[in-house]
N, C-alpha and C positions, 0 to 999 in steps of 0.2 A: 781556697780563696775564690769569691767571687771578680770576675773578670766581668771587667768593662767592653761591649762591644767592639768591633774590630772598628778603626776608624775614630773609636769617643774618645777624650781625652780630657780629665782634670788635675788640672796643676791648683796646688794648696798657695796662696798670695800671702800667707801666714794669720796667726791669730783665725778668726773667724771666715776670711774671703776665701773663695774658691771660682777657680775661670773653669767654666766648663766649655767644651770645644764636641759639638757633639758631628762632627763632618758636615754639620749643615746650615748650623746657630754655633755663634758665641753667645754663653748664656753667665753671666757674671754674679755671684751670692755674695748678699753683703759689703755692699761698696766701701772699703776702707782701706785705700791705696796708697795716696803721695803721704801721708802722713804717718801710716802704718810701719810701727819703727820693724816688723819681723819682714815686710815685703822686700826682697830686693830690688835695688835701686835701676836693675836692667827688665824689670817687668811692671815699671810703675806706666809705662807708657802702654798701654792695653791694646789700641788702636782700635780696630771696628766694634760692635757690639749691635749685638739683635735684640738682648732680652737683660731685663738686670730685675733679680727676687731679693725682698728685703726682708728677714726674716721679723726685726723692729729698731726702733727708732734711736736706742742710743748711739752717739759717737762714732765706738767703735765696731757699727755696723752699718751706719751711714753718711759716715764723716766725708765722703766725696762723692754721695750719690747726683747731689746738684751738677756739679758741675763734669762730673762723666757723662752725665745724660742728656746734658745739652751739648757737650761735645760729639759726642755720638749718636743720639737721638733713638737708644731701645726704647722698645718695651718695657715699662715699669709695673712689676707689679708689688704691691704690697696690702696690706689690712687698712681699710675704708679710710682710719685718722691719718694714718700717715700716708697714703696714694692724695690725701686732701691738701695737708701740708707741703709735700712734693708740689703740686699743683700752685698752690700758692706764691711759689717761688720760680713759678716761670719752666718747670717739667712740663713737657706736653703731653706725652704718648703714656698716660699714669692707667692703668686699672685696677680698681679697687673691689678687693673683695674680701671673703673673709673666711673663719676656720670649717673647715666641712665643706668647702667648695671647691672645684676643680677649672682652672681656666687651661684655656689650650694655649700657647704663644711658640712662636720658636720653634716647631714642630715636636713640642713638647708641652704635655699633660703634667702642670704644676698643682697640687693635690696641697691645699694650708692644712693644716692640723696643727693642735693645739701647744701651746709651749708653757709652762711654769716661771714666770722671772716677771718685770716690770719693763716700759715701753714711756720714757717721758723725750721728749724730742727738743735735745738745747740750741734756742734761738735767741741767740745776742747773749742777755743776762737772763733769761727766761727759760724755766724746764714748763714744755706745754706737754698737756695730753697726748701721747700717740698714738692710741686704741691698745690692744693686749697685744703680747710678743706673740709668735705663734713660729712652726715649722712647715719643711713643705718635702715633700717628697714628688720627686720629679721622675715622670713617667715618658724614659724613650719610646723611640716610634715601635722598636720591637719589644716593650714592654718590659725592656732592664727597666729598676727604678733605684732611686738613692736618695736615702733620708738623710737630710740638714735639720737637724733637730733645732739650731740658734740655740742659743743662750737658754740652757734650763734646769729646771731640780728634774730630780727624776721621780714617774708620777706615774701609777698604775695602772693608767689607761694607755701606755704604751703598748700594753700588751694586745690592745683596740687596733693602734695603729700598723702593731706586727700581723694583725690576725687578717685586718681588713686590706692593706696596701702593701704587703709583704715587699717588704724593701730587702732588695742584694746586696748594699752597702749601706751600714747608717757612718754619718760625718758626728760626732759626738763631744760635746765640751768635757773635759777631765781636769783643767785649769782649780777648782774650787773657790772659794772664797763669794765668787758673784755666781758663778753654775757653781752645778753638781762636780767633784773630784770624782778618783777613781775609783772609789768603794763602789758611788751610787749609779755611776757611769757602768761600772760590772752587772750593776741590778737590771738598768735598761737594757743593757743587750740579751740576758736572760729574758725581758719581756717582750723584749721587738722577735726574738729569735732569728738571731741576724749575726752568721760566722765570719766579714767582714767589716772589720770598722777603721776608719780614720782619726786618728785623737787629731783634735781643736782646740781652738781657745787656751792654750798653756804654754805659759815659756814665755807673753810678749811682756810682761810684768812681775818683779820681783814675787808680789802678794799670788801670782798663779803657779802656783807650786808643782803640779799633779803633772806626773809623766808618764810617757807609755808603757814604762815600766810597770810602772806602781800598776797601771790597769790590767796588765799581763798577769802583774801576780793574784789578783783579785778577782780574776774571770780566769782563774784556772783552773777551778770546774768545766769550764765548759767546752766542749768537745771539740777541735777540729775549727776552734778559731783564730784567725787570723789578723794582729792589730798590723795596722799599714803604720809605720811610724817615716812620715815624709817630712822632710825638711822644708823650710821655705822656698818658694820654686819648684818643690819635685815633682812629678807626672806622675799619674796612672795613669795605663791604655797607650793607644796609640799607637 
């Protein structure tokens, strides 16, 4: 299994979130906290934060980006529609960019790449445009990196994103019904070529069926991998 540096740390907030703690950034994916029925109720209070990556715009991947971010005052980054939106709402610190691009924040190289799913952003009674979903793969200073695919199907240019940003860990949704379950979730880590993975996205909703199970038995081809099945709350590293 790959190992997180000595010093890094991510705890799983459940469903999609994850706190990374890299010794030097707190670096927060997917702001979906106070509302997020899988988070426990002793980690809804996050306290500092340096950097917060949104992978898109639905709910349950933004549902407290607002107002973590004015409490806190990160780094926001996300894709052009939604750093606009964020903005609009009184976010300061927004930068916006987009798939195939690389910003530095946090003392970490956040790398977008592409995601499969839809990206519409609920305001009041209105679903507005939020540009596309996309992932990110986040490149520490000693060049561990770890892919947050977000919310996706699974799409044959991952094997792009394994060949190009060889990520140590991919974070993977296996939930189905809105992502990819575990059949397709098996396929992506064949194409990332990637012996650690985190299942995602499953379990916060009756309709997200897909467990780490079911992805164990489905990637049991593949040689010498490793699924991390963490609870809500749990850590790797550290």
């Amino acid at each position: 299994m790959a190992q997180l540096p000595d010093g890094v740390k991510l705890t799983w907030l459940g469903h999609a979130t994850f706190l990374l703690d890299t010794g030097e950034a707190r670096i927060l994916i997917d702001p979906w906290v106070q509302n997020n029925p899988a988070c426990p109720d002793d980690l809804k209070d996050l306290g500092s934060l340096d950097a917060m990556l949104i992978t898109h715009a639905h709910f349950d991947h933004i549902g407290d980006a607002v107002q973590i971010a004015k409490a806190t005052s990160p780094e926001v980054i996300a894709i052009v529609e939604t750093a606009t939106w964020l903005g609009s709402k009184g976010v300061e610190k927004t930068i916006d960019m987009n798939k195939g691009g690389t910003v530095e924040v946090a003392g970490v190289k956040a790398h977008m790449v592409h995601a499969v799913h839809s990206c519409g952003i609920t305001d009041g009674d209105q679903i507005l445009y939020g540009g596309e979903a996309a992932g990110f793969v986040i490149e520490l200073a000693d060049g561990f990196k770890l892919y947050h695919s977000g919310d996706t199907a699974v799409f044959s240019d991952m094997e792009l994103i394994g060949r190009l940003l060889e990520p140590d860990i991919a974070l993977l949704p296996i939930g189905d019904h809105y992502t990819m379950g575990p059949r397709s979730a098996a396929e992506a880590v064949r194409l990332l070529d990637v012996k650690t993975v985190v299942p995602m996205h499953f379990g916060t909703f009756p309709v997200l069926v897909g467990t780490p199970e079911d992805l164990r038995r489905e990637a049991g081809d593949v040689d010498g991998l490793e699924v991390v099945d963490l609870d809500p709350g749990g850590t790797l590293g550290g």
